[in-house]
MMTF fields as JSON, N, C-alpha, C and O atoms, coordinates in Angstrom:
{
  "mmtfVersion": "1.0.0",
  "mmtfProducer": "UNKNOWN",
  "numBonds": 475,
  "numAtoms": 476,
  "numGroups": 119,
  "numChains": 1,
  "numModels": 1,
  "chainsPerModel": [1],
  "groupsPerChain": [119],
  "chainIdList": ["A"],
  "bondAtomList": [4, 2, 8, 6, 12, 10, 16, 14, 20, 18, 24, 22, 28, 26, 32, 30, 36, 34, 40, 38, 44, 42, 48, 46, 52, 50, 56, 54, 60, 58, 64, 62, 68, 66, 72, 70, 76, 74, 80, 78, 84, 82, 88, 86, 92, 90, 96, 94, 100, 98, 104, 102, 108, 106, 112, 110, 116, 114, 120, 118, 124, 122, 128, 126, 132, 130, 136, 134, 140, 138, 144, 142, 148, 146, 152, 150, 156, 154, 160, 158, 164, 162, 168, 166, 172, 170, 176, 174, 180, 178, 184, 182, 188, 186, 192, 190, 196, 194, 200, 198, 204, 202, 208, 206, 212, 210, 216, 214, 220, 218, 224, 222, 228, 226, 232, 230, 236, 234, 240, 238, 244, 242, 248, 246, 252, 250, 256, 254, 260, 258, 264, 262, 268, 266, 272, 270, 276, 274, 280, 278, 284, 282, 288, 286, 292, 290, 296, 294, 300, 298, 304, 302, 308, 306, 312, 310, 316, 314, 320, 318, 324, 322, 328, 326, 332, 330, 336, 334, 340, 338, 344, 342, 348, 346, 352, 350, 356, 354, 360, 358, 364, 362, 368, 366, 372, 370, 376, 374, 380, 378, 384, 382, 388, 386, 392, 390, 396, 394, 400, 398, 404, 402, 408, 406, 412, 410, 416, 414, 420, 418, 424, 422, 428, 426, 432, 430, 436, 434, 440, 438, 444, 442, 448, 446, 452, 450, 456, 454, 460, 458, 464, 462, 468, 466, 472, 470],
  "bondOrderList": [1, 1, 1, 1, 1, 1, 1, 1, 1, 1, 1, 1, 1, 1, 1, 1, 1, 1, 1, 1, 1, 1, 1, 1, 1, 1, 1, 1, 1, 1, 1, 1, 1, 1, 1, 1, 1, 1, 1, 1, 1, 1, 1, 1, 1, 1, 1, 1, 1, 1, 1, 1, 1, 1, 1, 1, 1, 1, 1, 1, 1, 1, 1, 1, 1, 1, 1, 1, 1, 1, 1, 1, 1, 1, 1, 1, 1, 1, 1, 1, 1, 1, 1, 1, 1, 1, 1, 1, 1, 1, 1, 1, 1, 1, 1, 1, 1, 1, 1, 1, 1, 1, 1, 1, 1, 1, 1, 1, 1, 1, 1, 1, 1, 1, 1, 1, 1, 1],
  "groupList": [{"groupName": "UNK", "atomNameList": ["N", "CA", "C", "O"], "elementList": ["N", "C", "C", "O"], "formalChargeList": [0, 0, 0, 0], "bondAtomList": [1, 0, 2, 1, 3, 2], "bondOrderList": [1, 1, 2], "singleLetterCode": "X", "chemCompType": "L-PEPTIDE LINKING"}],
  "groupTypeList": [0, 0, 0, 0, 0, 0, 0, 0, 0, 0, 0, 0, 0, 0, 0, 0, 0, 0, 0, 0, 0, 0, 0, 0, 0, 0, 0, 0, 0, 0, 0, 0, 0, 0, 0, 0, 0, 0, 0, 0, 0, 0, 0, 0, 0, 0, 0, 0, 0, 0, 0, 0, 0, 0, 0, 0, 0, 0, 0, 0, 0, 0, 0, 0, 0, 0, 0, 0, 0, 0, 0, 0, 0, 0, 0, 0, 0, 0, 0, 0, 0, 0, 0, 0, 0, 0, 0, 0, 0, 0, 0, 0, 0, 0, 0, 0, 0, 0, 0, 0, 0, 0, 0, 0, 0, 0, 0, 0, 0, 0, 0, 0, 0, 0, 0, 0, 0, 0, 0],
  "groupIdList": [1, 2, 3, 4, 5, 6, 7, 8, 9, 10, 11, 12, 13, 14, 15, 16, 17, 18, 19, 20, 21, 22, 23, 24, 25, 26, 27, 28, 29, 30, 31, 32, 33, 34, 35, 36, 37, 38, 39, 40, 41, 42, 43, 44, 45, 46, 47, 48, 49, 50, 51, 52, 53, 54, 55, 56, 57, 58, 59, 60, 61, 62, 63, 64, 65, 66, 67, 68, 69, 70, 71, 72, 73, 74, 75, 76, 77, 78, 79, 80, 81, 82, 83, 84, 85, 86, 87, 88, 89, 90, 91, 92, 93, 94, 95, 96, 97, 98, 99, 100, 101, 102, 103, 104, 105, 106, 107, 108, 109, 110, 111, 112, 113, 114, 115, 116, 117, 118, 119],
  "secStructList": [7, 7, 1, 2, 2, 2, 2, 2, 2, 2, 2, 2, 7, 7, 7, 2, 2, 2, 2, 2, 2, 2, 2, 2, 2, 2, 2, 2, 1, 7, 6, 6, 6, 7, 7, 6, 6, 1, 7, 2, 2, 2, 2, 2, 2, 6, 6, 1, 1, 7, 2, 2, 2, 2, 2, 2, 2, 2, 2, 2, 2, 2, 6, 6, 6, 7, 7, 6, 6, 6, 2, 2, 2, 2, 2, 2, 2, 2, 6, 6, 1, 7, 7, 7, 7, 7, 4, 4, 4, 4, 7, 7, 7, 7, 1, 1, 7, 1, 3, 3, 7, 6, 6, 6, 7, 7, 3, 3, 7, 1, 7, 7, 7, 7, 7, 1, 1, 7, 7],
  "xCoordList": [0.863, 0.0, 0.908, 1.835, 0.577, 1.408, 1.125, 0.211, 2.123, 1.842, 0.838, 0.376, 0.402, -0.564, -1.947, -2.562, -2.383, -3.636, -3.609, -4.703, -2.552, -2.34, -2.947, -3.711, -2.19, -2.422, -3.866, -4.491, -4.589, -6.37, -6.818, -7.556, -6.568, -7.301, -7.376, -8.313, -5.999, -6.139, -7.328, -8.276, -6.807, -8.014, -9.321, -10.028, -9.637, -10.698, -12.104, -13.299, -10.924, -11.72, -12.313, -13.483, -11.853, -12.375, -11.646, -10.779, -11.902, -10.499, -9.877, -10.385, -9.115, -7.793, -9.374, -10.254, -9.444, -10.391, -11.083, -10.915, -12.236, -12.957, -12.414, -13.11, -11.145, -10.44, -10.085, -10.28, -9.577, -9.318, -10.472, -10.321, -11.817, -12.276, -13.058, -13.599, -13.084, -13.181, -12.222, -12.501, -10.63, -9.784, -10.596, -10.818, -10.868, -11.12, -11.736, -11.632, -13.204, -13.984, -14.06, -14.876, -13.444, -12.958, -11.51, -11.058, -10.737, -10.243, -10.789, -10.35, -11.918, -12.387, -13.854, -14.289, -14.557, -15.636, -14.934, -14.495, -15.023, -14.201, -14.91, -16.02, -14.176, -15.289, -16.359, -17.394, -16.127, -17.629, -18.238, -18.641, -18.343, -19.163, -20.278, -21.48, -19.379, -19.975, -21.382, -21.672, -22.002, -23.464, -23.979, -24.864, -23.242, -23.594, -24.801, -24.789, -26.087, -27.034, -27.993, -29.207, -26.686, -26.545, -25.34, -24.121, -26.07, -25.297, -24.09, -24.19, -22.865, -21.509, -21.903, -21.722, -22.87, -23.279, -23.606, -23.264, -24.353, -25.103, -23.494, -23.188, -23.069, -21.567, -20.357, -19.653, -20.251, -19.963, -20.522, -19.769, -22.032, -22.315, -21.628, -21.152, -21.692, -20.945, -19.846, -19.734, -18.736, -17.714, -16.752, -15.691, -17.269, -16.528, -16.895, -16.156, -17.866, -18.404, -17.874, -17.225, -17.924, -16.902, -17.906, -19.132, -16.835, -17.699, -19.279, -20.264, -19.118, -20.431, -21.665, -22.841, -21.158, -22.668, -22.427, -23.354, -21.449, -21.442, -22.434, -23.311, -22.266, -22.854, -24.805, -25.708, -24.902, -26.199, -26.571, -27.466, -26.23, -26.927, -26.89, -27.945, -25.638, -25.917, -27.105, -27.674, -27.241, -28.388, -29.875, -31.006, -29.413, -31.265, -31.239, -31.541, -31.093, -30.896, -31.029, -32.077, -30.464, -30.903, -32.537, -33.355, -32.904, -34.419, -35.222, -35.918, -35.112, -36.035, -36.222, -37.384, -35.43, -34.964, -35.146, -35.989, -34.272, -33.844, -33.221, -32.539, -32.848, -32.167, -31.001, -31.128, -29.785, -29.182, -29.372, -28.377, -30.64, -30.89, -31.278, -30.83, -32.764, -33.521, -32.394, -32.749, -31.092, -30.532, -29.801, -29.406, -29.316, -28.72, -29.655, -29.29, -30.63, -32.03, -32.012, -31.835, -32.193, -32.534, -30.981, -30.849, -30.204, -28.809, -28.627, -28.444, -28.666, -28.979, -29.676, -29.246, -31.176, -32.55, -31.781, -31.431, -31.413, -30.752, -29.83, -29.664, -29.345, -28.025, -28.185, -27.267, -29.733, -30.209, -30.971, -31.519, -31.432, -32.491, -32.07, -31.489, -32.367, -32.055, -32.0, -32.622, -31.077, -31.096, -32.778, -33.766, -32.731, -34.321, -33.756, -33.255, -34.031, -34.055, -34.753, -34.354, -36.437, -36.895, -37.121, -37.528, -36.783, -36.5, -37.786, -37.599, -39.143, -39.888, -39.781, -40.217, -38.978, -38.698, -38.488, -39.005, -37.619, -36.876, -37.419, -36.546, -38.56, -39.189, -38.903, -38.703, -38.929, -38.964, -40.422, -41.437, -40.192, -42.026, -42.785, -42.493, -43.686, -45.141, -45.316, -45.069, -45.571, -45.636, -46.988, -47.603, -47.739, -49.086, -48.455, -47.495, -49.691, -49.14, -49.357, -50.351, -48.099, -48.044, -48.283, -48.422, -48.35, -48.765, -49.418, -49.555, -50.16, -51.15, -51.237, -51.725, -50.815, -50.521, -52.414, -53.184, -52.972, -54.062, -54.694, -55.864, -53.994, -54.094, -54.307, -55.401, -53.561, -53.747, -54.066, -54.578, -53.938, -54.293, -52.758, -52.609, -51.914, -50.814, -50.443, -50.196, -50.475, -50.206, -48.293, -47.981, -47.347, -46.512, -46.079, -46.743, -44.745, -44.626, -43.396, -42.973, -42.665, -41.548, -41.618, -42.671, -40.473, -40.638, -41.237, -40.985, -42.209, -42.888, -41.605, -40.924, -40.779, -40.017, -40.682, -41.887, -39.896, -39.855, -38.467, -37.408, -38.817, -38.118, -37.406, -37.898, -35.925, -35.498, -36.142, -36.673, -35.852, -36.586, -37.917, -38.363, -38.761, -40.061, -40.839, -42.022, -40.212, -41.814, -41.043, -41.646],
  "yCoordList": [-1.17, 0.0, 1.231, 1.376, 2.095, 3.525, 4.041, 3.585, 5.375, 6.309, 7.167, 7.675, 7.396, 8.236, 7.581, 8.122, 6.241, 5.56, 5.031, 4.566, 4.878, 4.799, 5.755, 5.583, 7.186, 8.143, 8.447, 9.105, 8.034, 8.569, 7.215, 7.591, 6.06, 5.118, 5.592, 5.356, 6.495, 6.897, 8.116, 8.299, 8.746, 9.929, 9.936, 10.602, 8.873, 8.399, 7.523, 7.524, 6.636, 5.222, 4.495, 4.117, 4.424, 3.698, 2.531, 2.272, 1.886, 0.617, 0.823, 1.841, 0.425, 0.76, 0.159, 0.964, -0.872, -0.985, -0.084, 0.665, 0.275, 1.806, 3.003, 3.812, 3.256, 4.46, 4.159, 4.954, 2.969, 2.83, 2.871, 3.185, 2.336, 2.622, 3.645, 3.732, 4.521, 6.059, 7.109, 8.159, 6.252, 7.027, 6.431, 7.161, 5.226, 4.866, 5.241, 5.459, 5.669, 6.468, 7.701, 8.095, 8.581, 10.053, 10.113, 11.247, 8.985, 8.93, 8.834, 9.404, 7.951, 7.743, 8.763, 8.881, 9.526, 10.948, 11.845, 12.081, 12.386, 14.249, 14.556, 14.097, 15.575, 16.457, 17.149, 17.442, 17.492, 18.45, 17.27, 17.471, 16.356, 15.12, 14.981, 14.763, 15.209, 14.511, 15.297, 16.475, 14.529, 15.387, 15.193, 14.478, 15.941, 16.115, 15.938, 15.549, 16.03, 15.586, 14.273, 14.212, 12.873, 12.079, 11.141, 11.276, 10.21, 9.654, 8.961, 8.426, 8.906, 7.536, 6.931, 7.033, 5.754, 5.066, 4.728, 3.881, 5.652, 5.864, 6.701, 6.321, 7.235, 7.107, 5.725, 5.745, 4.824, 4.153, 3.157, 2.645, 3.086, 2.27, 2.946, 2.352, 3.976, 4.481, 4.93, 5.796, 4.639, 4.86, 4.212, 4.739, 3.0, 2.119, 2.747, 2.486, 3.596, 4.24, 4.952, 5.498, 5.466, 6.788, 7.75, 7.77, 8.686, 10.1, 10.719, 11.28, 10.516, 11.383, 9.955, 10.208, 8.863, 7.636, 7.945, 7.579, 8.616, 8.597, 10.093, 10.057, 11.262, 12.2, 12.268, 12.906, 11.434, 10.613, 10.293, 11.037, 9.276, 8.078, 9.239, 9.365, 10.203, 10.502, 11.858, 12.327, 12.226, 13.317, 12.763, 13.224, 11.74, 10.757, 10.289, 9.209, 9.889, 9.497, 10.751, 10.672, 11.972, 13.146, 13.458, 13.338, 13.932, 14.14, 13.184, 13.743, 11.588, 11.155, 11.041, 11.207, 10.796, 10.611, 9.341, 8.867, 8.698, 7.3, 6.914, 7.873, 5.98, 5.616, 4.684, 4.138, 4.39, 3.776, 2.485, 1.839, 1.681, 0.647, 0.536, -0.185, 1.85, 1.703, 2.174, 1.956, 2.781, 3.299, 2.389, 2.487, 1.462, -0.122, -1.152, -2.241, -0.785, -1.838, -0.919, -1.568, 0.386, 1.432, 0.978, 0.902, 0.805, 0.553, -1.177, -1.297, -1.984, -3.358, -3.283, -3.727, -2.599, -3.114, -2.426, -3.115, -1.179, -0.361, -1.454, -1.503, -2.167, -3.028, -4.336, -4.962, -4.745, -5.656, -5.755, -6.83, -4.217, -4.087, -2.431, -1.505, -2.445, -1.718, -0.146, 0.284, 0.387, 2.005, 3.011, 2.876, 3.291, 4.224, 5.411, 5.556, 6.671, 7.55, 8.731, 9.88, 7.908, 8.648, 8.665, 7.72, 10.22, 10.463, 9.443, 8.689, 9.82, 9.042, 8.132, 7.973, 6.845, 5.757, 5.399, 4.359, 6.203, 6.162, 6.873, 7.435, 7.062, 7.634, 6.614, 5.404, 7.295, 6.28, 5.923, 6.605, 4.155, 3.744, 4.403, 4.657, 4.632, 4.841, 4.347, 3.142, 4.615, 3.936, 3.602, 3.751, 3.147, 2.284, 0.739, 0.11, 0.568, -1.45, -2.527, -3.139, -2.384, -3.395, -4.767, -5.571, -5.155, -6.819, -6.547, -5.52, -8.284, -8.241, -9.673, -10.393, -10.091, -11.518, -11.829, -11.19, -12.907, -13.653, -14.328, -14.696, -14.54, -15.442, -14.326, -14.5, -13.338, -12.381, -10.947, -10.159, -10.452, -9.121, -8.04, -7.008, -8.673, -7.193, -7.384, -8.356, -5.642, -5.264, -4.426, -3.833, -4.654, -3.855, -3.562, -3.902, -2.79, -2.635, -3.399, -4.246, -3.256, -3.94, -5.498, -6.136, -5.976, -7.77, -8.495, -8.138, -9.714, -10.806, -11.438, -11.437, -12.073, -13.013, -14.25, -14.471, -14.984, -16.286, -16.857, -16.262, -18.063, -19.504, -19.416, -18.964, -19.851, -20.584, -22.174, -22.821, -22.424, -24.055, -24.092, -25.192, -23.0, -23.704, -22.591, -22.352, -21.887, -21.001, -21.789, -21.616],
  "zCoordList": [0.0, 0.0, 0.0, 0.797, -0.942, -1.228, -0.032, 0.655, 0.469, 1.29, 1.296, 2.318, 0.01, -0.181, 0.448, 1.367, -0.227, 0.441, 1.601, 1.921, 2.597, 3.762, 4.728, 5.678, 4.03, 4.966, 4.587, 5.419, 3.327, 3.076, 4.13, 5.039, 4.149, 5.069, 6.442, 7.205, 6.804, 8.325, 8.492, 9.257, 7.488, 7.448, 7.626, 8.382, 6.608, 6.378, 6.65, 6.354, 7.569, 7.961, 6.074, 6.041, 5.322, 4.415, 4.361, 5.195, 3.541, 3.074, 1.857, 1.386, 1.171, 0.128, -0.801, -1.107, -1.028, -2.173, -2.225, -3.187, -1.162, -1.626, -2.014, -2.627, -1.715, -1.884, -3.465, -4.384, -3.57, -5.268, -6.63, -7.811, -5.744, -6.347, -6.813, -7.915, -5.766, -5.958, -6.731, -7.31, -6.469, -7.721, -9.306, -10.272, -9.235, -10.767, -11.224, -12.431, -10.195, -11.408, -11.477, -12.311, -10.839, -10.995, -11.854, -12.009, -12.433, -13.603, -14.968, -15.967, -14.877, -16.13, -16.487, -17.633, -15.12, -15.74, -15.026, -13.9, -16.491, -16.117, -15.272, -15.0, -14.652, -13.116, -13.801, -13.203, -15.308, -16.021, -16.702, -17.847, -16.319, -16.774, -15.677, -15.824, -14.287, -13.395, -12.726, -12.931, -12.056, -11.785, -10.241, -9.772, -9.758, -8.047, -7.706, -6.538, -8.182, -8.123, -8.036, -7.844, -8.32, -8.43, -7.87, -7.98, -7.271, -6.196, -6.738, -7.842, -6.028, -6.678, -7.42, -8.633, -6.546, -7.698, -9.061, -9.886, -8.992, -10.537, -11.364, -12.494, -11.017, -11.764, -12.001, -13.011, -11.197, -10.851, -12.304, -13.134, -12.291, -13.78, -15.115, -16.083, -14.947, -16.36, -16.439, -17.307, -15.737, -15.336, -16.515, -16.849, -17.096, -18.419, -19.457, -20.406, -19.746, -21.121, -21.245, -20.352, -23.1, -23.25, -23.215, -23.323, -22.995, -22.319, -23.186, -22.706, -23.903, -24.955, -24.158, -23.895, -23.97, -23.127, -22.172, -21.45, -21.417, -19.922, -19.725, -18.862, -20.48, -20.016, -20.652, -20.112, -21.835, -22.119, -21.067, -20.668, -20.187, -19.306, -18.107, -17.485, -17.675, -16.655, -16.705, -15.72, -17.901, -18.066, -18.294, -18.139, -18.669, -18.765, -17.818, -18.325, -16.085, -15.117, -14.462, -13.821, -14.273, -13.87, -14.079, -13.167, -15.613, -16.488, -15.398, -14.55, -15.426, -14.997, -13.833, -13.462, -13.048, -11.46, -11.221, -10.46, -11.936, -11.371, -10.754, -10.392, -10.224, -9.137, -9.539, -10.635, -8.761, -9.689, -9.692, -10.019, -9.35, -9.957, -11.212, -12.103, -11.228, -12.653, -13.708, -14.867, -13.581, -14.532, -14.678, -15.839, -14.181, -14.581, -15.214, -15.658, -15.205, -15.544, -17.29, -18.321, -17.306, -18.489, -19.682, -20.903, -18.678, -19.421, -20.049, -21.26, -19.492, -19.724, -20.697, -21.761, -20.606, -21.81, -22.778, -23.736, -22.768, -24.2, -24.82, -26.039, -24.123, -24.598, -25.336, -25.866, -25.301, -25.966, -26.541, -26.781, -27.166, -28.261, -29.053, -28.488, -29.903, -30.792, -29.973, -29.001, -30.759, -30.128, -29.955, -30.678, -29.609, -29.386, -28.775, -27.66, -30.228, -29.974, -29.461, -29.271, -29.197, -28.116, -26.987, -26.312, -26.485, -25.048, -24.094, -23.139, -24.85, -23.895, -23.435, -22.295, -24.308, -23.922, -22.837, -22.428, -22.005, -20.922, -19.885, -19.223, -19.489, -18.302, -17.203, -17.302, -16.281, -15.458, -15.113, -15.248, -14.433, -14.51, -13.573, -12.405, -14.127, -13.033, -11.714, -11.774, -10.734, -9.258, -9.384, -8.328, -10.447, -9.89, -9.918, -10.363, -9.116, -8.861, -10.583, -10.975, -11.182, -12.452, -12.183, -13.105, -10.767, -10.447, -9.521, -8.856, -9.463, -7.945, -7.761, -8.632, -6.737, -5.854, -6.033, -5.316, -7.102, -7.298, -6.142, -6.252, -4.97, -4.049, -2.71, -2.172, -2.144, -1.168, -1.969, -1.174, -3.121, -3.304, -3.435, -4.088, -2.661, -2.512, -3.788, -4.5, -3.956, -5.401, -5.095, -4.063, -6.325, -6.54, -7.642, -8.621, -7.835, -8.83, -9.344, -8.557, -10.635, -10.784, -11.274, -11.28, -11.646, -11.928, -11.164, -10.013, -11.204, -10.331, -9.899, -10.925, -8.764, -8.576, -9.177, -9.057, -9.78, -10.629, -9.854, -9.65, -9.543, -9.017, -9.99, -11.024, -9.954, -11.406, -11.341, -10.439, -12.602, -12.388, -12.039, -11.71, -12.035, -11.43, -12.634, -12.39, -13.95, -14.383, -16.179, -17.238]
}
């Protein structure tokens, strides 16, 4: 361990992996990329993209107010179906209940859990 991340672990209380990985992705999005408005995380997913998708994903993630799950979910689906160039596409979903348990009633939103092996 360098002197430098030594003396940030004392500072800090973090661990050398978090500290590194906080250098990595403030190496790879410029500071005028980045969007304070938006948590590590959601930088953190686009941290491998080149800059013109990194400041895309992080401005359509701003617009909608996603979180950085749905913007890993928005990023995945883009990645396996054709480009779509409209903005609407990408709203984030509606908070009404898209499912409802047939058997008790509770409604939510989001994917049904599916068993592997059992659907």
């Amino acid at each position: 361990m360098g002197r430098t991340y030594a003396s940030a672990v004392k500072l800090t209380g973090k661990s050398i992996g978090t500290l590194r990985n906080y250098a990595s992705v403030a190496r790879r999005i410029r500071p005028e990329d980045r969007d304070a408005a938006l948590p590590y995380r959601t930088h953190t997913l686009v941290a491998a993209m080149d800059p013109d998708d990194q400041r895309l994903w992080l401005a359509r993630a701003r617009k909608w107010g996603w979180t950085s799950t749905e913007l890993q979910e928005q990023v995945r689906a883009s990645r396996g179906a054709e480009a779509d160039t409209e903005e609407d596409a990408f709203r984030k979903p509606s908070t009404h209940a898209d499912f409802k348990c047939p058997n008790c009633g509770w409604a939510w939103t989001g994917q049904p859990y599916v068993r592997r092996g059992t659907a």
